[in-house]
Residue, then its C-alpha position, 0 to 999 in steps of 0.5 A: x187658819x182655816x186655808x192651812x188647817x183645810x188641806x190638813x183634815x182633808x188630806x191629813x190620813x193619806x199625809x201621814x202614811x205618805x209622810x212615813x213611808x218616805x221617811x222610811x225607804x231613806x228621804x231625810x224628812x221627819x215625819x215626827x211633826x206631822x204624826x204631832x199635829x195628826x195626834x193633836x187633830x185626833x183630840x180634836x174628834x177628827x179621826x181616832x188616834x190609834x187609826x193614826x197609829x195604824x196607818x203610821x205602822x202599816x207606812x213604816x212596815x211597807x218602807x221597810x221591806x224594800x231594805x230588807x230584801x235588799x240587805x238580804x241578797x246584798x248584804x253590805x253593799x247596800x249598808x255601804x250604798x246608806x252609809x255613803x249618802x249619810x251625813x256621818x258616814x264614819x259611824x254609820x256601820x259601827x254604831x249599826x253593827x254594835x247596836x244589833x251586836x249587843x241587843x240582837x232583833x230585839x234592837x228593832x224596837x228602838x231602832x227608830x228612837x236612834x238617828x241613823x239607825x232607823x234606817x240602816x237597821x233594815x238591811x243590817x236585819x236582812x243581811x243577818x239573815x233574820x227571819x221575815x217573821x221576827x223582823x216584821x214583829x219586832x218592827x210592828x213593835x218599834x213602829x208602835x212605840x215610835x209612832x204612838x209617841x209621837x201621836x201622843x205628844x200631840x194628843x197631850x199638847x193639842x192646844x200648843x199644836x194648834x196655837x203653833x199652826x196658828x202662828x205658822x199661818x200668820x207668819x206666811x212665808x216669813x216661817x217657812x224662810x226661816x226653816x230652810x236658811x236653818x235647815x240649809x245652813x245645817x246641811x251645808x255645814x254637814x255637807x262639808x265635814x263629809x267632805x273634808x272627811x271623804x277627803x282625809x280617806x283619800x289621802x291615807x287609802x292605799x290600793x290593794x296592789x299597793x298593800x300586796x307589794x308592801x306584804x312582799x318586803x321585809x319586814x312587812x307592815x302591820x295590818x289589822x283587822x278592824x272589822x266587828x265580830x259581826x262583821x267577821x261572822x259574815x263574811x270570815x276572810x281576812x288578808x293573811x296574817x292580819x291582827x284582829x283589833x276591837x274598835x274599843x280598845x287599843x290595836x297597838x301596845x307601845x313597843x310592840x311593832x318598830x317603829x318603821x314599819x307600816x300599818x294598815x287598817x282595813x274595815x267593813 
């Protein structure tokens, strides 16, 4: 127990900050489990829990910064850069943009409650040109809210934390095992519906020579618009003669277009 507990309360302060930072500029590791145990050693009298909070706090403001700027002088190019590397890049932008459509900067507060959005939320506040002001209040906010929660669960639970590192330490390598062929087995199964997925696009995407000489015949094909509002707001070109659509209801009515003609959907 002591040669794995030893390291913690050594290194255990410089391990959150690392932890969330990383967590922050985009690497998929949690740092939930490791603010729990923090919270659970703060109950124990070896550092204050809201210096915890702090460091958490301080991690996750200066891992955010980065995709901030970047969102700002990028603007969607760096969302589609995220949302490319993600394991549900169908719903990456959309459930981003809906999020900060209905709730606005205030959203950061819960961004980091949201999978996905935690990080997408930066660089979609900075390509909505907020404020370097508001973005870092609300995100201090958020990382409070975020961090104290998960210190407070370990405070709470101290003694489970503790009986788990425990059984951790006596399971050796045997837990560790187990762990990765989980997390293996989840990633890969992740990793090939992404495929199958990034596959099913190719197959249905057309080239813009393509649609151009198509809008030559006649009649042309139907195209829509499916961009969200606030997508539209920044950027409010669109190909001539396309038909907005909303995500959450139909783009078409039976009988409205017939039944040859193309239609092509064009998105963020």
């Amino acid at each position: 127990m002591e040669e794995m507990t030893g390291p913690l309360l050594q290194y255990g302060l410089a391990l959150v900050f690392a932890n969330v930072l990383i967590t922050q500029l985009g690497a998929p590791l949690p740092a939930i489990p490791t603010l729990i145990v923090a919270g659970a050693f703060a109950r124990e009298g070896h550092w204050p829990a809201a210096l915890v909070v702090g460091i958490a706090v301080a991690a996750s403001l200066i891992g955010d910064l980065p995709w901030f700027y970047a969102g700002r002088r990028y603007g969607y190019r760096v969302l589609n850069i995220l949302c490319r590397v993600a394991m549900e890049p169908d719903a990456c932008i959309r459930q981003t943009e809906n999020v900060f459509e209905r709730w606005g900067p205030p959203s950061l507060m819960f961004a980091k409650f949201v999978p996905g959005f935690a990080t997408v939320a930066p660089p979609m506040a900075g390509a909505f040109r907020l404020p370097l002001a508001p973005f870092l209040g609300y995100s201090a906010v958020g990382a409070v809210l975020w961090a104290g929660a998960a210190v407070a669960v370990g405070v709470i639970f101290h003694s489970q934390v503790e009986q788990a590192i425990q059984w951790i330490a006596e399971m050796g390598g045997t837990t560790m095992l187990v762990v990765g062929a989980v997390a293996a087995v989840y990633m890969a199964f992740k990793s090939l519906e992404r495929r199958l997925f990034m596959r099913f696009l190719r197959m249905v995407r057309i080239t813009v020579d393509e649609l151009h000489e198509l809008m030559q015949r006649h009649p042309g094909p139907v195209i829509l618009d499916a961009r969200s509002a606030a997508a539209r707001r920044l950027d409010p070109r669109r190909i001539p003669g396309a038909v907005l659509v909303d995500a959450g209801t139909p783009a078409l009515q039976p009988g409205q277009y017939p039944m040859e003609r193309d239609v092509v959907i064009y998105c963020t």
